[in-house]
Every structure is written in C-alpha cells, then in structure tokens.
C-alpha positions in Angstrom: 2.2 -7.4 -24.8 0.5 -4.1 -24.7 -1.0 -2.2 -21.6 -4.4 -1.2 -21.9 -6.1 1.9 -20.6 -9.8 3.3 -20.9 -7.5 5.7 -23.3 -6.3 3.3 -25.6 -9.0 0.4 -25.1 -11.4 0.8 -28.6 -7.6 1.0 -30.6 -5.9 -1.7 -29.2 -8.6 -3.9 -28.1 -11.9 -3.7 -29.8 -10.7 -2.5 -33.2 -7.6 -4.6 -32.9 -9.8 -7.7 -32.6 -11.5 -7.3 -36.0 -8.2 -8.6 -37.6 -6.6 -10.4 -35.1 -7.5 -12.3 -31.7 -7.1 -10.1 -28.4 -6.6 -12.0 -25.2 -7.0 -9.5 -22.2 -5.4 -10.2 -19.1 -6.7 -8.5 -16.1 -4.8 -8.5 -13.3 -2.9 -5.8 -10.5 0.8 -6.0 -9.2 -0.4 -7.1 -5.6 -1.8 -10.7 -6.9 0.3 -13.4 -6.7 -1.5 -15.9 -9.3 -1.5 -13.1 -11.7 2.2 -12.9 -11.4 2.5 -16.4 -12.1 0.2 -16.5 -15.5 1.7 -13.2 -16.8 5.3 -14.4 -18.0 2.9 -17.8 -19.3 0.6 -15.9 -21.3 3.6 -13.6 -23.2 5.8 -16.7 -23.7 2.6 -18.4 -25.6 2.4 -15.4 -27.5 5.8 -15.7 -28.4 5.1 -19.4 -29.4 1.6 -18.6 -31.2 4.0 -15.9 -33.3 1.5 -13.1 -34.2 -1.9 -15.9 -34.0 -3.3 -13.8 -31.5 -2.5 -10.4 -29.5 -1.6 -10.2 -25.6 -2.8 -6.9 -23.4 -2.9 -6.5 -19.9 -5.1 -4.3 -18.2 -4.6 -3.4 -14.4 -7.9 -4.1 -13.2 -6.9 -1.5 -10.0 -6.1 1.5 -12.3 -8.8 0.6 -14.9 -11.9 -0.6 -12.9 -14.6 0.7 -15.3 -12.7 -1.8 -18.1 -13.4 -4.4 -15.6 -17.1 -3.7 -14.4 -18.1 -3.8 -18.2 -16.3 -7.4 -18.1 -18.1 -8.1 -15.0 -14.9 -9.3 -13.4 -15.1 -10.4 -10.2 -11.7 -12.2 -9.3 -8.1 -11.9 -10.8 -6.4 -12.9 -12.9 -9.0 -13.1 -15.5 -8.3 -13.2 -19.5 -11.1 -12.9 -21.8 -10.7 -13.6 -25.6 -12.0 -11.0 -28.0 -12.8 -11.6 -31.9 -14.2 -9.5 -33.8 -14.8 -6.6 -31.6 -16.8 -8.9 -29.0 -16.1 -11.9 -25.9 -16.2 -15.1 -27.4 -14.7 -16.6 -24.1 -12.6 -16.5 -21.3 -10.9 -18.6 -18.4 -10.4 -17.7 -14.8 -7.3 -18.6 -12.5 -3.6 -19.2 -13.0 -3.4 -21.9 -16.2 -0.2 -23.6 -16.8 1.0 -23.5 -20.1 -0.7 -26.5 -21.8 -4.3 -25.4 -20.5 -3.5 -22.0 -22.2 -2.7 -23.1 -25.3 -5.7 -25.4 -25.6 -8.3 -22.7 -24.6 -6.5 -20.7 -27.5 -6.3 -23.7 -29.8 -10.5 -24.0 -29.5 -10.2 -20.4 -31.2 -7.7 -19.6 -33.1 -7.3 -20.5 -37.2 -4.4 -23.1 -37.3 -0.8 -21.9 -37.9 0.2 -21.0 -41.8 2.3 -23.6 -43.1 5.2 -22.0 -44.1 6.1 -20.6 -47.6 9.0 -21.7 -49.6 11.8 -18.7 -49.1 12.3 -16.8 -52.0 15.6 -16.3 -53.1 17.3 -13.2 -51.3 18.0 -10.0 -53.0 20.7 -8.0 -51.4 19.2 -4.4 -51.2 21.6 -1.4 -51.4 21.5 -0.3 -47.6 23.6 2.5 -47.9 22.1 5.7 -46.1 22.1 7.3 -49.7 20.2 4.3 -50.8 17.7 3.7 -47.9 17.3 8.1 -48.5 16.4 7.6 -52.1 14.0 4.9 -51.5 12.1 6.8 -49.1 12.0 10.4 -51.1 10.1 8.0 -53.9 7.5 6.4 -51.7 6.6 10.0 -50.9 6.6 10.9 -54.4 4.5 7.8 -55.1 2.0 8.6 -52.3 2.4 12.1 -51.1 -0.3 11.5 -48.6 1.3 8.8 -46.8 1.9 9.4 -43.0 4.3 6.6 -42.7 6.1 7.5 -46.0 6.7 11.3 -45.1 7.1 10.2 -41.4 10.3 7.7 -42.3 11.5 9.9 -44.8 11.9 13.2 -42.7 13.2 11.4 -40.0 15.9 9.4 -42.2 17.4 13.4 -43.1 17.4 14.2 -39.5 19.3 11.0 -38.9 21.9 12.4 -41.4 22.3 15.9 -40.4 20.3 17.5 -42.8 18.2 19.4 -40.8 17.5 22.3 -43.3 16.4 19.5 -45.9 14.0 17.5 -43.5 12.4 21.0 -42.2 11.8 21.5 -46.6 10.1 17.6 -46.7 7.9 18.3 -43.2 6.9 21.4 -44.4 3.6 19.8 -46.5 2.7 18.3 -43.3 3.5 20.7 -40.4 -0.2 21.6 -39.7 -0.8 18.3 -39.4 1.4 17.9 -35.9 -1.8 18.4 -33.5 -3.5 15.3 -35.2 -0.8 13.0 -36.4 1.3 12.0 -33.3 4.7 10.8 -35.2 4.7 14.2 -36.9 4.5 16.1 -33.2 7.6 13.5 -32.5 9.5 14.7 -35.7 8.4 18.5 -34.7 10.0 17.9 -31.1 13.1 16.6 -32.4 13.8 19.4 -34.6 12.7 21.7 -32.2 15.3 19.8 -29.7 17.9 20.4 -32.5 17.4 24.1 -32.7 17.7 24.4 -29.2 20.7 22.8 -29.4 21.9 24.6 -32.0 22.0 28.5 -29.8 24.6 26.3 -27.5 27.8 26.0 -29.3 30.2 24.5 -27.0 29.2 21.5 -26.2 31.3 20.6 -23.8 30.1 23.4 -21.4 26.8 23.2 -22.0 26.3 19.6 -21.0 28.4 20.8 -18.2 26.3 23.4 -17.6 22.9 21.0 -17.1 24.4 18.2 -15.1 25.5 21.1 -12.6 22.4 22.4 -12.1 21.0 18.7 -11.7 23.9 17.8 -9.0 22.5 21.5 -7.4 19.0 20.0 -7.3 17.4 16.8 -8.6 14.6 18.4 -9.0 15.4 21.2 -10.9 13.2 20.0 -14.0 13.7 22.8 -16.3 17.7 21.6 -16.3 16.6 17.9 -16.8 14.1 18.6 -19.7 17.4 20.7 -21.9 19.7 17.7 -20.9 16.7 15.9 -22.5 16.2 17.8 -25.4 20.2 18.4 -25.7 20.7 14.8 -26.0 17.9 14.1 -28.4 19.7 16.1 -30.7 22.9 14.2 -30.6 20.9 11.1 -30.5 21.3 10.0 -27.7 17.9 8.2 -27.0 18.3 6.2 -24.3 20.2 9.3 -22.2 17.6 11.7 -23.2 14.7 8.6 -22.3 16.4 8.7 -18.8 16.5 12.3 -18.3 13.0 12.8 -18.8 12.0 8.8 -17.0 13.6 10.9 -14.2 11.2 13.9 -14.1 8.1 11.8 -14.8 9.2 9.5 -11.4 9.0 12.9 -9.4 6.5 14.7 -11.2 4.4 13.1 -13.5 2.2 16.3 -14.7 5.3 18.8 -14.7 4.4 21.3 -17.1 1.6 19.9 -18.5 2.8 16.7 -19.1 5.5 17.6 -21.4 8.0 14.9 -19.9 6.0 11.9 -21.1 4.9 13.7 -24.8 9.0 13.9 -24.9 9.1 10.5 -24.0 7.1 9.6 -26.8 8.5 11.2 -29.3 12.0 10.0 -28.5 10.6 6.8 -29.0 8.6 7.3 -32.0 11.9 8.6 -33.8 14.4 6.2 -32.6 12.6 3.1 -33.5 13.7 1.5 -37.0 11.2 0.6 -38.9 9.3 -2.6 -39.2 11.2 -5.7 -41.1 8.8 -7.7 -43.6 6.9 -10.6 -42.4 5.0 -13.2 -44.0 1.6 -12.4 -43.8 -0.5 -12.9 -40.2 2.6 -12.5 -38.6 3.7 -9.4 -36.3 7.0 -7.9 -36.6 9.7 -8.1 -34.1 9.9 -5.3 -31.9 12.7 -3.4 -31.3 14.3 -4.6 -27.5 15.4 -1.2 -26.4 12.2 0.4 -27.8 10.1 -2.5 -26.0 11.9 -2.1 -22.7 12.0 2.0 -22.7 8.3 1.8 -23.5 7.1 -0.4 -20.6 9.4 1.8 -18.0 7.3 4.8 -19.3 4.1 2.6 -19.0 5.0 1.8 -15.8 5.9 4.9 -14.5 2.4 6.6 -16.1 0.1 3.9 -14.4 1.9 4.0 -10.8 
C-alpha cells in the first residue's frame, strides 16, 4: 500500500498501471466506512500476492486527484489498467465483494512453478562485495548496481573506498535520488568523523535537546551522528521528531534525511517468481508510513 500525492500520482499510478493493476482508494482519516474497507483492501492485496497494486489517496489533502475522478462520496476505489479507469465501486465492501470486483479484472493467479533445486550462495560480506564490484563492471551505467555496491563499502567501513566507486557518479546526486541518500550518508560520516570521542559528543547533543526540544540544529547532528554508526531507526526518530514540530525547517532537510536513511538502510529486494512483488522490508514499511504521515498531516 502506497500513499499517493499530485507529486508522485503519473509514477505510481498511471505509469504503474501499464504493468500492473492499480486500485486507488480515496478516502480521509475522519470517515468511518473508509476506515473499515482500508485494512480489507491491503489484506486482499496481501492474498492477491502482487496481482494488482493498492494506493490510497486522501481525498482532503489531494482534492484536484479527486475532481479529475469526479468523486463525490468516500470511500471510493477506482481500478486503473493501462494508464486509464476501467472501473470502480463505491462504499465499504466486505471482503468477498472485493475480491469479485477484482476477480472480473484481473488475469488469473500463475500456477506455480516447480522449485528449482537451491544453491547455497557464498553470503559472506567479502562475497556479497565481490558480486556487486562485477555487476558494476558488467554495466557501469547501472544506478542500482553502483547504488548497492557503494553502499555495501559504507556498510563495512570503507569509507575511503566507497567515496573511489561514487566518484563516476557524484554529479549525478541532483537527479538520481539514491545517490543524494549515499552522498548524505557519507557526508553524515565525515561529520562524524571531526568528533572523536564519542562518548561526549552524543553527550553533548542529547544535552542540548533536554535544554530545548526544539533546538533543531542539536537534533539534526544526533541525526546525522547516528546515521554514521548505523543507527537507522535512532537517527529516523531524531529527525521524525523535527518534522512533527517543524516540517519545513531549513528547507526541508529533515524529511530529504529521512529519505535517505531509508533508502540506505533497506536490503535489497529477494528474487520472486515473475508477476510477483517482493516483500518489503517491516521496519522500512513502518518508518516510511510514519514519515508519510507526518508529511501529509
């Protein structure tokens, strides 16, 4: 389930559709029937396992979405294929009526394929590191490739050797977001690297936070600090904290951090069969809509 702005509406709505099914459910967090069909419609997309794709869109916050919909009551889920309505219902279906307005439109579920033997795959840092320095030698132009490789050296400390592999790319960081990620975590590793005792600089920031809670400039190197050591979900609630009092604070630079941390601490993808989606990662999942949430209040 994805929440869907004017921003992000062509992406993960109309272009989406072209491969896959969309169902959009409008809603807003002070209807009651829409409260009821929302944990229905993402426990069928659980069931329907990557047969179609669930957004929401918060028919308050995003009413030009709606008026091109011509929505007039909530909730209201339209079915996009293709990059175009091909049909919707109105109302808070039970389960069973929701899967048979799907089932009119969606290609049956693949029968399953015959598992193929497993192959035990060295997973060995030094393994996974060597994998990834040859898919960027096999496609040097491959965002994903350079993205997962770079970020694999910062994982293991080498900082000196990931800044060498982002180099190629570094000009790239104002178009390509999960490059501006990787350059935020270095640059949160530098920073952390002109602070050599640890203990009293982490001290030093939750000091100035007991001194004032609002003192952002204190939160956002606690942030960055912690980002450095890893620490995703700490540094995610550092800067969670700064967004809930101050959502533009310094030109949004609390959420772009937000980003990023979640960008580089999410593992990459397992294999699926094909026309399925891959699990997403829980923490990732549930840091993500706390940010989406805070954004869109």
């Amino acid at each position: 389930m994805i929440n869907v702005t004017v921003a992000n509406f062509e992406e993960e709505v109309v272009a989406a559709s072209m491969t896959q099914p969309v169902l959009i459910d409008f809603w807003a967090p002070w209807c009651g029937p829409c409260k009821s069909l929302g944990p229905v419609l993402e426990k069928v997309e659980a069931d329907y396992a990557g047969r179609f794709k669930l957004v929401k869109i918060d028919s308050d916050q995003e009413q030009e979405i709606g008026t091109a919909f011509g929505i007039r009551s909530i909730p209201t889920c339209i079915l996009m294929m293709n990059g175009q309505p091909v049909d919707g219902f109105t109302g808070a279906l039970p389960e069973g009526k929701v899967k048979e307005f799907l089932d009119k439109h969606l290609p049956p579920a693949a029968e399953p394929e015959p598992e193929a033997p497993a192959v035990e795959e060295d997973s060995s840092p030094d393994a996974v590191l060597d994998r990834l320095q040859q898919a960027v030698a096999a496609d040097p132009a491959s965002e994903t490739a350079r993205f997962d490789h770079v970020r694999q050296l910062l994982a293991l400390g080498r900082d000196d050797d990931a800044k060498v592999a982002f180099a190629p790319v570094i000009a790239q960081t104002s178009t390509v977001r999960r490059f501006d990620s990787l350059q935020r975590w270095m640059n949160a590793i530098d920073f952390a690297a002109t602070h050599l005792d640890a203990a009293v600089a982490e001290a030093g920031f939750d000091s100035k936070i007991a001194a004032n809670k609002r003192d952002f400039d204190a939160r956002f190197d606690k942030a960055r600090w912690l980002m450095a050591g890893q620490r995703w979900t700490e540094a995610l609630d550092e800067l969670l904290e700064i967004l809930m009092r101050d959502k533009a604070w310094n030109d949004g630079l609390a959420r772009k951090t937000c980003i990023a941390v979640l960008d580089v601490m999410e593992t990459p993808k397992p294999k699926v069969a094909d026309g399925q989606i891959p699990p997403e990662d829980p923490v990732v999942a549930t840091y993500r809509r706390r940010l989406s949430s805070v954004v869109l209040s």
